[in-house]
N, C-alpha and C positions, 0 to 999 in steps of 0.2 A: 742554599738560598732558595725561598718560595719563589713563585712564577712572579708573583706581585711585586715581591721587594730587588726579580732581575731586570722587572717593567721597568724600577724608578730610574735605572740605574742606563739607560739608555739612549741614544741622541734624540732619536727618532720619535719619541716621546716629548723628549723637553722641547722638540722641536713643533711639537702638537701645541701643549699648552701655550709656548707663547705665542703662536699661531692666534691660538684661540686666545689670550689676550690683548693681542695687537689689535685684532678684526674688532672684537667688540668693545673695547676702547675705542675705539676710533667713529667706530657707529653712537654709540655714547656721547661722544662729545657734539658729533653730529647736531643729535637730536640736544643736546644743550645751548648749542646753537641756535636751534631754532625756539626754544623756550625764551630766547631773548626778549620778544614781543610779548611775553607776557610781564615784562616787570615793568613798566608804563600802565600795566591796566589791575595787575596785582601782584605786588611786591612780594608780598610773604607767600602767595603760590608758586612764585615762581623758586622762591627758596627749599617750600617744602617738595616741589619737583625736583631740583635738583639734590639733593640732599639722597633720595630715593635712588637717584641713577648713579651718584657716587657711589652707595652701597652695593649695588649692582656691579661695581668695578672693583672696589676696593675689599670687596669678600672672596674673591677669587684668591686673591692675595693671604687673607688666613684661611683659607681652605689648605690652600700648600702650607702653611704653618702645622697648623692642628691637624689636618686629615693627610694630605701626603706625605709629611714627613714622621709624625703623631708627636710632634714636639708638646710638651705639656708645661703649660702656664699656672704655676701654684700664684696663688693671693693672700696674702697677709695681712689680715689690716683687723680691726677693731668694731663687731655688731651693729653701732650706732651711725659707722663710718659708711659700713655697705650697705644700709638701709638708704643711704642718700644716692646713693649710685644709681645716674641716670633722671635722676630726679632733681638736676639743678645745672645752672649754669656753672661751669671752674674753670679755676687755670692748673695747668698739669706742669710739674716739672720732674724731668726724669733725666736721668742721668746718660751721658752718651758715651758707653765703652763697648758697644757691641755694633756689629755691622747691621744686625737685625734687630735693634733694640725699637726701632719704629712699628713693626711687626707684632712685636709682644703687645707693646701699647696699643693696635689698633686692633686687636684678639681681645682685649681688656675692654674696651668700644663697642666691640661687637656682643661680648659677653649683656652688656646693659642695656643696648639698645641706641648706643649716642655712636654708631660707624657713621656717617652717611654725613652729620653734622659736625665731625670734628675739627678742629682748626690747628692750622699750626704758624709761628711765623717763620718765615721759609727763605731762603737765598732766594736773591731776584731770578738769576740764572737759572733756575727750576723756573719760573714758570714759560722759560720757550723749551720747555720737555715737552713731548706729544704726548697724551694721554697722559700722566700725571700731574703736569705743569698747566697743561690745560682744562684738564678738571679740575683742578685748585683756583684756576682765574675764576670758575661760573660757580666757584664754593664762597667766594668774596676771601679767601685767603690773605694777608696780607704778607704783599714780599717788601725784600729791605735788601740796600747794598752792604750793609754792615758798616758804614758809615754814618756816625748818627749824626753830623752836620748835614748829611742831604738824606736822611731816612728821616727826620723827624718828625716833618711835616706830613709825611704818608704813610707813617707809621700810624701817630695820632689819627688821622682820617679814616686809615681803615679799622682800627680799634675803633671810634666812635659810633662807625657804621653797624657793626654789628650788636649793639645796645638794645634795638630793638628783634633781635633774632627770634624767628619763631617755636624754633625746635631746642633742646636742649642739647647745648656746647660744650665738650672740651678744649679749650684751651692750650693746643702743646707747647712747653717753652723749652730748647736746649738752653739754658743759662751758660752752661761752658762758651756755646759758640763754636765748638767742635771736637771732631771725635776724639776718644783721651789715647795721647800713646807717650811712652817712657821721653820721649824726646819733648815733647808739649808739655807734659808733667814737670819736665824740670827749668826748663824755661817759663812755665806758669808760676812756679815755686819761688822765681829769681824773684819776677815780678811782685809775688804776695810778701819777699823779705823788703825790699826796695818799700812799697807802701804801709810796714810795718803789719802785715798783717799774719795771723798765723798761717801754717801751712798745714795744707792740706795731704793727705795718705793716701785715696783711692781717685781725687776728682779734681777738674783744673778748676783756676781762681774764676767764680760765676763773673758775667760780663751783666749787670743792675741795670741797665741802660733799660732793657726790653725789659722785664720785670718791672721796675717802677713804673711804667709807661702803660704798661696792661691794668697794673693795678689800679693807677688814676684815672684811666679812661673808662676802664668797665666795673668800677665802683657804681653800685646802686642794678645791675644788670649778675654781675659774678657775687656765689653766695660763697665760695671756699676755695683752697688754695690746696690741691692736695700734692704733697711732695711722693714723689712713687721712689724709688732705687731698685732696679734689677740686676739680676745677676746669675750666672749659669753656676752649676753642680758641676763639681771635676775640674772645674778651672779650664773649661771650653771656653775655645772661641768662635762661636758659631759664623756660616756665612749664609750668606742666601745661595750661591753654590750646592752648601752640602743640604740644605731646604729639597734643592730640587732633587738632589740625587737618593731623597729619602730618607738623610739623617735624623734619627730624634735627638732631640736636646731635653735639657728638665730644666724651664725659668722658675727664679722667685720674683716675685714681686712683692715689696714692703710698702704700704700705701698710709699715709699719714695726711690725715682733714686738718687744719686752720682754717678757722671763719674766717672772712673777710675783715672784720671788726679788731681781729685780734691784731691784723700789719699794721703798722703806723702809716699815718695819711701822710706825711713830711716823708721828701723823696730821700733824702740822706738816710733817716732814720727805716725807711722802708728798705735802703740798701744793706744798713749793716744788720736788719733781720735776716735779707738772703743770705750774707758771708756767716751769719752765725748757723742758719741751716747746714748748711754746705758743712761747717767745720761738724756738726753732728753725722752727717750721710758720712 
């Protein structure tokens, strides 16, 4: 074992970095704090400030990805597809069977230059997290109880707010609604037979709710839809854990574009496009 790789493997260390994450998270948000006062006098600066100070936070984080652990993120996708990368507003749906699957995605952000601006819809309960939950409020994030008799109304609100964003957005959507495990799988499965729907082999039945609802609200503002699927070599199950302790991993990532144009505008008909994605992923 090199010196480096007995470095990772250390408390005393991991006890540094999130030292040093804590402190300046928190400084961070601070100062996000006081950018308050500038969204009264200008909106989109205040956006594009913050957006800047997320990056600042949220790069630390694939730093450990890619540099301290040297996990590597392969991309798959199609010339015409990554010529758009970065260069448009989307919605991202990627699939949730890894603890770190959020990670990969925001190494993918960072790769194009959209870290700072990315969005996701997010458990309410995340946002009284310190430093991520809190950076996510001054990101205009939209949270939700997973209730959509009392999400809907602020769901729609906070999708509409962001129409006129100034920086170019990703979109994250977990369509599952939660992370996949053999137990979820088959209670998902009961459920897709009960609604007559096929079932599915790697991913649980998409919850449309939030998918239609993005797609109506930020029509005319989102140019593309891309479906991402990741997934480890070796049949790993990676953690943020073995992140710290230095582990590499090897992701793929398969990225597939649909225009906007192509989803059907009718919410039903925009739902059984997602279950028909799904039964392709």
């Amino acid at each position: 074992m090199g010196f480096i790789a007995f470095l990772k493997t250390q408390f005393i260390v991991h006890l540094l970095i999130g030292f040093v994450f804590v402190v300046s998270g928190l400084i961070i948000n601070f100062i996000q704090l006081c950018t308050l006062v500038l969204w009264p006098i200008n909106k989109q600066f205040y956006r594009r400030v913050n957006c800047r100070l997320a990056y600042s936070l949220w790069s630390q984080l694939v730093m450990l990805l890619e540099w301290w652990s040297g996990t590597e993120c392969t991309l798959f996708s199609d010339e015409a597809t990554v010529n758009t990368f970065g260069k448009e507003h989307v919605i991202i749906i990627l699939n949730h069977n890894f603890e770190i699957d959020f990670l990969c995605g925001w190494t993918m952000t960072e790769r194009f230059g959209v870290l700072g601006s990315s969005k996701v819809l997010a458990k309410r309960e995340l946002l009284y997290v310190p430093l991520i939950g809190w950076t996510w409020y001054f990101l205009e994030i939209v949270f939700c109880k997973r209730k959509w008799e009392e999400d809907r109304d602020t769901v729609i609100e906070g999708l509409k707010r962001l129409a006129d964003y100034p920086e170019y957005m990703w979109f994250l959507l977990y369509c599952e609604g939660t992370r996949f495990t053999e137990t979820k799988h088959r209670i998902s499965m009961e459920v897709a037979e009960s609604k007559g729907l096929p079932k599915l082999k790697y991913h649980l039945l998409p919850r449309t709710k939030g998918f239609t609802t993005a797609v109506q609200c930020l029509r005319g503002t989102v140019s593309a839809v891309y479906d991402v699927t990741l997934n480890f070599r070796g049949n790993k199950n990676p953690s943020l854990l073995g992140i710290l302790y230095g582990k590499k991993y090897e992701a793929d990532m398969c990225v597939r574009r649909f225009p906007l144009e192509d989803i059907p505008q009718d919410e039903k008909e925009a739902a059984n496009w997602l279950h028909k994605l799904y039964q392709e992923k």
